[in-house]
VEXVO-255075 format. One record per residue (C-alpha): residue in three letters; x negated, y negated, z. Coordinates in steps of 0.2 Angstrom, whole numbers, plus 5000, padded with zeros to 4 digits. Layout:
N
alaXYZ;...
This chain:
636
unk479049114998;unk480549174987;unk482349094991;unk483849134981;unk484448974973;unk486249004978;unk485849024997;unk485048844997;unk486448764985;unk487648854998;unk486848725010;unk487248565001;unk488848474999;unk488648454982;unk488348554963;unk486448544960;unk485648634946;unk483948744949;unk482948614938;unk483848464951;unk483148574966;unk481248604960;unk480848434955;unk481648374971;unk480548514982;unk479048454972;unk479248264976;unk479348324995;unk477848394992;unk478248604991;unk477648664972;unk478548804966;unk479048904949;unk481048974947;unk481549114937;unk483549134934;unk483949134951;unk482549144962;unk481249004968;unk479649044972;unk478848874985;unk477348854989;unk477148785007;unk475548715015;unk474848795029;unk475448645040;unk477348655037;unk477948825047;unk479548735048;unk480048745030;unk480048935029;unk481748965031;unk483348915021;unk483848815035;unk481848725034;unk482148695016;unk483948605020;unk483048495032;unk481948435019;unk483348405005;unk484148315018;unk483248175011;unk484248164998;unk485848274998;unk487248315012;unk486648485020;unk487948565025;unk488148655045;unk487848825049;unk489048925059;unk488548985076;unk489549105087;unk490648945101;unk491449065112;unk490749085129;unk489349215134;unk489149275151;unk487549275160;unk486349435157;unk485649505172;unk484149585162;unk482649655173;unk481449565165;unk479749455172;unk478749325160;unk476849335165;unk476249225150;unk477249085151;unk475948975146;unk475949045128;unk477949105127;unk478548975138;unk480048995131;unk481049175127;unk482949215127;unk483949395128;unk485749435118;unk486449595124;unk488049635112;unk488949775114;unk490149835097;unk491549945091;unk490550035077;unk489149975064;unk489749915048;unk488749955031;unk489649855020;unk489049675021;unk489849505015;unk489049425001;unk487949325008;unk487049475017;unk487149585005;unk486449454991;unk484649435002;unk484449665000;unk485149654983;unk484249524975;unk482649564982;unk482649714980;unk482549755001;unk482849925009;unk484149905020;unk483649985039;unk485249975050;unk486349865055;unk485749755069;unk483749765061;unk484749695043;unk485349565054;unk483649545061;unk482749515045;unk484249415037;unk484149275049;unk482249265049;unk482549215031;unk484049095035;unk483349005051;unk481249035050;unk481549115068;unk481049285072;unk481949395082;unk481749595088;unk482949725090;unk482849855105;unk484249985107;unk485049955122;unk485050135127;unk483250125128;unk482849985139;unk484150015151;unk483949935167;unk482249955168;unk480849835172;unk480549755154;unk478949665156;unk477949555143;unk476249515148;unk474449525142;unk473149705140;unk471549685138;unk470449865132;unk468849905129;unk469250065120;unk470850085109;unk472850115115;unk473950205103;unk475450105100;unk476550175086;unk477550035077;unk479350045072;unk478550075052;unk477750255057;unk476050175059;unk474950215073;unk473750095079;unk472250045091;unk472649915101;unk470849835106;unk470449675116;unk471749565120;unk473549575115;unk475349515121;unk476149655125;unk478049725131;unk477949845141;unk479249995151;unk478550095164;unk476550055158;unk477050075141;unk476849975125;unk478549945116;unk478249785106;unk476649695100;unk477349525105;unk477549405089;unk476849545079;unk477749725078;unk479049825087;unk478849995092;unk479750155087;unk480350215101;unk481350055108;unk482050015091;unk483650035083;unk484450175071;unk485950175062;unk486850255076;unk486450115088;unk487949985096;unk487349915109;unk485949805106;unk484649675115;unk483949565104;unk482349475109;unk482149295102;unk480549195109;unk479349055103;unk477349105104;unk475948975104;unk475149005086;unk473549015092;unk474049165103;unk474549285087;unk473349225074;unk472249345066;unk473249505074;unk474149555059;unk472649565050;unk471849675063;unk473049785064;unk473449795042;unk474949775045;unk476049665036;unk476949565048;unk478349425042;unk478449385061;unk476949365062;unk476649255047;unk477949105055;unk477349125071;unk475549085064;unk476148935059;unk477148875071;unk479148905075;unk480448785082;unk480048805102;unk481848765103;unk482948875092;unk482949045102;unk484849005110;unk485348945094;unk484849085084;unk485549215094;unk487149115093;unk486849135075;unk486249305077;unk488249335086;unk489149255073;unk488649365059;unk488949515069;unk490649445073;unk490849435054;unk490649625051;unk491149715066;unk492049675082;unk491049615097;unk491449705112;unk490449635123;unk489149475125;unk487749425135;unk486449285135;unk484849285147;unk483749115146;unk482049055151;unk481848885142;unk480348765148;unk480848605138;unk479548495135;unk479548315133;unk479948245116;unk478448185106;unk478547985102;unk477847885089;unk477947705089;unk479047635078;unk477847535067;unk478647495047;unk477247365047;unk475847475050;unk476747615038;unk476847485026;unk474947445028;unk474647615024;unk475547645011;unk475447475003;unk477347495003;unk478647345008;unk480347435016;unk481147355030;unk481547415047;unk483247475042;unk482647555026;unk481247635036;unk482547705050;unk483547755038;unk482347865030;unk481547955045;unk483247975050;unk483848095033;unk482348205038;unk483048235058;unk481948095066;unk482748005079;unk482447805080;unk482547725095;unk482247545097;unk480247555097;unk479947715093;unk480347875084;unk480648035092;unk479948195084;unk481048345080;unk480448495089;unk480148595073;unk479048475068;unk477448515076;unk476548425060;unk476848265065;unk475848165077;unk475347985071;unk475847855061;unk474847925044;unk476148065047;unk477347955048;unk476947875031;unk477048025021;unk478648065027;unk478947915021;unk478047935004;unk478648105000;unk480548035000;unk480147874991;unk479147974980;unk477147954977;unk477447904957;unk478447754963;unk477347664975;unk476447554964;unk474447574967;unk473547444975;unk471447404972;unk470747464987;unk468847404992;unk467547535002;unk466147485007;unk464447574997;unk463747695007;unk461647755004;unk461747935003;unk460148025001;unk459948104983;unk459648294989;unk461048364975;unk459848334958;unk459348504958;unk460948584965;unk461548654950;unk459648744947;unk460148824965;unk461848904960;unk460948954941;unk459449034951;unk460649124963;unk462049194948;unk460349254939;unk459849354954;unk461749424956;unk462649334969;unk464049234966;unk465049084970;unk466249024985;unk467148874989;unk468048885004;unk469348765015;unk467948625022;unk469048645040;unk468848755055;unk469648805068;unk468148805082;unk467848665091;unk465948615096;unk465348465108;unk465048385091;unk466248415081;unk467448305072;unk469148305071;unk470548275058;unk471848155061;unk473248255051;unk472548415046;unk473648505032;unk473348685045;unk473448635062;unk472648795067;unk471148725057;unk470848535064;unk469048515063;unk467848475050;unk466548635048;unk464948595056;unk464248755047;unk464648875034;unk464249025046;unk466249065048;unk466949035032;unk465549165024;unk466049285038;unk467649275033;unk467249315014;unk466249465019;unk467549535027;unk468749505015;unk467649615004;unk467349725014;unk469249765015;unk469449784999;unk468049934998;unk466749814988;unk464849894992;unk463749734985;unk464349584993;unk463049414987;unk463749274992;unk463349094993;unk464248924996;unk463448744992;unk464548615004;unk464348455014;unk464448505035;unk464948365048;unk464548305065;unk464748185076;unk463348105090;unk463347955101;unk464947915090;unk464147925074;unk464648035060;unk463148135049;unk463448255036;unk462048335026;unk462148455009;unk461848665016;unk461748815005;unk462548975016;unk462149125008;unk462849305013;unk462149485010;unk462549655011;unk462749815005;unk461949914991;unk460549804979;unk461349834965;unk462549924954;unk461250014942;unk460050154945;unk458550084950;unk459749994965;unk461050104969;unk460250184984;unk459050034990;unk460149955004;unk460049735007;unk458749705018;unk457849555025;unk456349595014;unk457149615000;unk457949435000;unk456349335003;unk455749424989;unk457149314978;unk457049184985;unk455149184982;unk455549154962;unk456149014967;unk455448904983;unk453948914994;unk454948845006;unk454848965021;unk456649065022;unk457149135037;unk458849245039;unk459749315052;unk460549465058;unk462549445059;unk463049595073;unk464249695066;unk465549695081;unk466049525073;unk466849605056;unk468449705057;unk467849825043;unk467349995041;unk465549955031;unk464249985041;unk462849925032;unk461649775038;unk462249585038;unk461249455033;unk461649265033;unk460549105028;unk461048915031;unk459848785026;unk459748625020;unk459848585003;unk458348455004;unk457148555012;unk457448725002;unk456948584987;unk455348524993;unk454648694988;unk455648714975;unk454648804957;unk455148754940;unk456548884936;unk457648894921;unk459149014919;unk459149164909;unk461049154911;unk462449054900;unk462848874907;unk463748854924;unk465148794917;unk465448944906;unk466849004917;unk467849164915;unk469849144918;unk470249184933;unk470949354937;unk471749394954;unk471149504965;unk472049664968;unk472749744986;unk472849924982;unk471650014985;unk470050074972;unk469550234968;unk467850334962;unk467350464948;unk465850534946;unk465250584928;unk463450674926;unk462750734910;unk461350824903;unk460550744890;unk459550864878;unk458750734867;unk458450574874;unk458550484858;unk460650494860;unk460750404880;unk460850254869;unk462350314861;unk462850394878;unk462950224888;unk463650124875;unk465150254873;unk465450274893;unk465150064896;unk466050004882;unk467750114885;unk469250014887;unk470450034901;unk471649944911;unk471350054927;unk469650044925;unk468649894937;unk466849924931;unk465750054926;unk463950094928;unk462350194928;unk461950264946;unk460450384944;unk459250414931;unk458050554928;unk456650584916;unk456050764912;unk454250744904;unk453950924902;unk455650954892;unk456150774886;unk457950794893;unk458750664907;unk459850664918;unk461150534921;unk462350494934;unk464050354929;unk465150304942;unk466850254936;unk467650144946;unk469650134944;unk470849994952;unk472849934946;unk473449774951;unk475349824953;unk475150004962;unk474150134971;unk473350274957;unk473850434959;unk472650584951;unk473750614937;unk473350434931;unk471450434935;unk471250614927;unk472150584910;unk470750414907;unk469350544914;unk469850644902;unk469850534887;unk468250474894;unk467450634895;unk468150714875;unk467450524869;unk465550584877;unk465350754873;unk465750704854;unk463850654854;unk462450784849;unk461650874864;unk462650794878;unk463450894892;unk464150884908;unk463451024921;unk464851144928;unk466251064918;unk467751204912;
């Protein structure tokens, strides 16, 4: 996540310098990269609470005076909003701001105007500005309705659950399906906000609008996971609810939400509306002893208080009181790497630790035969998180996962090959071989076992070539790989396709099985491919979308294909993913072919217009029809 250097130096009573703030960041654990004024940190999945500039001040008060934010002091009446709560379980908590103001003002102070300007933002109007801003200063989402809109009627947030699709349009001009089971707000039986996710357009603000209700609420993590993915659209709100959002903030924000207003326009009117279900504070016992075993540290009590307490811990006599943004933090190994992240890992002298030898059974000998005989055969390697987020009777648990949406040890890899596929599948791939070699855990009668499992995923076309272009994966087809290999009896099953969000309809097929018995018929095999460890640099993969030219030519005399494919395969491009030959056909009576290229094209910094893909067609086409008896039929 990017953050202006001078927004979090704002924060601290001090002069820092940029190079001062990144290596602090990355002793607490957040790698990042800066360029002139902007740092880029990298949080892990666990710490929600740090994506804000007011996250990142909690941290570096570990080791620098943070200074206070301003909140809007003066009184606000009661709201009397229509308004009824029927998921409290999983928004327990939800406040209203109704503000009423003279006009809207479009030139902001500095510190507003820096967060468009040095991002490079589009600015909306006024309140939805405001909106966006303090997401980014406080981590806390809020939404805007135009007050005109909502009126007095019965504003109602609660769940829908459909079969077949509901249009909802979002504030963004996107209309989409709404399918199984979403948290909704809703007016009169209609949709005007995907809870936690997206407005709507019709409820939301315009540059004309002052009077304003703001929503600010916290959501259970697990309750908006995986929507903004289901939906495509790209949801900020979303993202910090995922991972969890101070339960506790929502007054507090719209009190911060006033005072910016109050610094650009005058208010004319105010109004707060509350449902707040406090829960108990978390406690931990306080423990430096056992801290101390863990980390092989010796602080004292008042050094170890003393600590906890720069990070917003509260220390009691026995025990330590957790802040409410810091979902994270459950047990004392939580507590010790607060502890080690302010001391610093480098400074706590290591210590020779003894672990008991444990037999494990020799099934990986022949792991790396595995993976060559798979990349010879076209499929290609995964390695993916080693944690779920199902829990099975037999599954085990982590104490202090690093996402706390995934807590669990995988018992298979069924899920996280799923996952892959789908990914793919997004992204318009037609082949998708995929395979992952990995430990999987489980627990029985209080006794952990793990074995060694290769997953394996399929579908799609056979291959990019035109002997396999139109041949579709099937269930035959991969025993017949697998029969180079083994004589161990391969079974694969069908994955129904009303599990994958994707527009592919072609077949799924999944294997998982153990490592040890697909060896016990296992053939000698050795690899027609270079060494494993031959590895390419890695190239990200791009989200715009890709795009397909056909190319097919006549070839007179057969003696020039040669010359043919290695003009068309071999022609260099930036916007061009891969190329290859799709169909293939042999005259006997006249000695001429016919062969089809498909040119796929695909940018890593924008979506192609035709222009672009027409001028390398082009070039492509003038560098082929240099050669001797070639043609393409029907070209002007």
């Amino acid at each position: 996540m990017k953050f202006l250097f001078n927004h979090i130096n704002n924060f601290i009573d001090q002069d820092i310098t940029i190079e001062d703030l990144s290596e602090k960041l990355i002793q607490l654990g957040h790698e990042n990269t800066f360029d002139q004024n902007v740092i880029d940190i990298e949080f892990t999945p666990n710490r929600g609470d740090c994506l804000s500039l007011l996250g990142i001040a909690r941290d570096l008060g570990a080791f620098y005076k943070i200074k206070q934010i301003e909140f809007y002091n003066s009184e606000i009446r009661e709201y009397d909003i229509n308004f009824k709560n029927t998921i409290k379980e999983t928004c327990p908590n939800i406040s209203f701001l109704k503000i009423d103001i003279d006009a809207t003002n479009s030139n902001y102070l500095p510190y507003l105007e820096d967060y468009f300007d040095n991002f490079g933002l589009n600015k909306n109007n006024f309140f939805t500005d405001i909106s966006n801003y303090l997401s980014y200063e406080l981590g806390l989402p809020t939404h805007c309705y135009d007050a005109t809109y909502i009126n007095d009627n019965l504003l109602i947030l609660e769940d829908i659950e459909a079969d077949k699709g509901i249009e909802f349009e979002t504030l963004l001009d996107k209309k989409i399906e709404l399918t199984g089971k979403n948290h909704v707000f809703t007016i009169n039986n209609k949709i005007i906000n995907l809870a936690g996710v997206i407005g709507g357009k019709k409820s939301s603000c315009s540059k004309d609008t002052t009077s304003v209700i703001v929503e600010c609420a916290y959501f259970k993590p697990e309750s908006i996971i995986g929507k903004s993915i289901k939906y495509d659209i790209q949801s900020d709100a979303a993202y910090k609810f995922e991972r969890g959002v101070d339960p506790e903030l929502q007054e507090k924000a719209l009190r911060r939400f006033a005072k910016i207003v109050q610094d650009h326009t005058n208010i004319k009117s105010i109004e707060l509306y509350s449902e707040i279900d406090l829960k108990k504070d978390i406690k931990i016992n306080l423990d430096e002893k056992n801290v101390n075993s863990i980390l092989g540290t010796k602080i004292s009590k008042k050094e170890y208080t003393k600590l906890l307490e720069t990070l917003g811990f509260v220390c009691l006599d026995n025990s330590v009181e957790v802040p409410s943004y810091r979902s994270d933090i459950k047990s004392q190994n939580d507590l010790a790497e607060e502890i080690a992240r302010v001391l610093g890992f480098d400074n706590i002298a290591p210590q020779e630790i003894n672990i008991k030898s444990q037999t494990k059974e020799k099934v990986d000998l022949n792991e790396s035969t595995i993976k060559s005989f798979l990349i010879d055969k076209g499929f290609n390697e995964v390695i993916n998180f080693p944690f779920s987020g199902e829990e099975l009777s037999n599954s085990i648990k982590v104490d202090n996962p690093l996402d706390s949406n995934k807590s669990f040890l995988r018992t298979s890899l069924r899920e996280s090959l799923i996952q892959n596929l789908t990914y793919n599948e997004r992204r318009q791939k037609d082949i998708i071989k995929i395979f992952e070699i990995s430990d999987v855990y489980d627990s029985h009668e209080g006794q952990i076992n793990y074995k060694k499992v290769l997953g394996l995923v399929a579908s799609g076309r056979k291959g990019h070539n035109y002997k396999n272009f139109n041949n579709i994966i099937d269930e035959n087809y991969l025993k017949s790989v697998f029969k180079d290999f083994t004589d161990t009896k391969i079974e694969f099953s069908q994955v129904d396709r009303s599990e994958i969000q994707s527009k592919s309809k072609y077949p799924i097929f999944l294997l998982e099985i153990e490592v040890s018995n697909l060896l016990k018929g296992a053939k000698d095999y050795v690899s027609v491919n270079k060494t494993l460890y031959d590895f390419k640099k890695y190239k990200p993969i791009s989200e715009f979308p890709s795009t397909n030219r056909d190319l097919s030519f006549l070839i007179k005399d057969k003696s020039n294909l040669q010359e043919l494919d290695n003009t068309i395969l071999n022609f260099d491009n930036e916007l061009i993913k891969e190329i290859f030959m799709f169909d293939y056909y042999l005259n006997n009576e006249t000695n001429a072919i016919k062969a089809g290229y498909r040119i796929i094209f695909q940018s890593d910094k924008k979506t192609l217009v035709d222009a672009e893909i027409d001028s390398v067609m082009n070039n492509i086409i003038s560098s082929c029809l240099e050669i001797d008896s070639i043609e393409i039929p029907g070209l002007k």
